[in-house]
C-alpha positions, 0 to 999 in steps of 0.5 A: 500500500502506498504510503499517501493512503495509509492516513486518512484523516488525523482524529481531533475529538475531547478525548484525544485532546485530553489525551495530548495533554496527559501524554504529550507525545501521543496523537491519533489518526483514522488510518486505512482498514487494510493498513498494518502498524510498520505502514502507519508507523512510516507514514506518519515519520514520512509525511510529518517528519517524526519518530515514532516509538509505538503505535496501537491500532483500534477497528470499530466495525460496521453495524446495523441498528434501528433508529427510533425502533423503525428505520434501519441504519448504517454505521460505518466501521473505521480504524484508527491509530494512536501514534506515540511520538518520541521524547519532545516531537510534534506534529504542528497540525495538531498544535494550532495556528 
């Protein structure tokens, strides 16, 4: 897989900001389904220009379920990765303007 469609989207939400403040070399990405840790590990050290120590990967999968007990929808699955930086690295995307 090429490294341009490993990382889909970074994840910016309450919990994984609240998560960069506790640890501050730790950021999340929503990552390709069929990607595995070493391609996201040398993505995100290519695109950013970072180290990566660690890398740990969650899949949601997809589920039906009823909404108001009539209709029938659809969530989709996805897959992210919690990326653990090296000791004093960054990713200014994540930092603010």
């Amino acid at each position: 897989m090429e490294l341009t469609q490993v990382l889909i989207k970074p994840l910016v939400s309450e919990k994984n900001t609240a998560l960069r403040e506790v640890v501050n070399e730790r950021v999340c990405f929503i990552v390709h389904p069929d990607a595995n840790k070493a391609e996201i590990s040398r993505a995100v050290e290519t695109v950013f220009g970072v180290k990566v120590v660690k890398v740990n990967v969650v899949r949601a999968k997809a589920r039906e379920y009823l909404r108001q007990g009539r209709r029938l929808c659809h969530a989709s699955g996805y897959k992210k990765a919690y990326v653990t930086l090296a000791k004093d690295q960054k990713i200014e995307y994540f930092e603010g303007a």
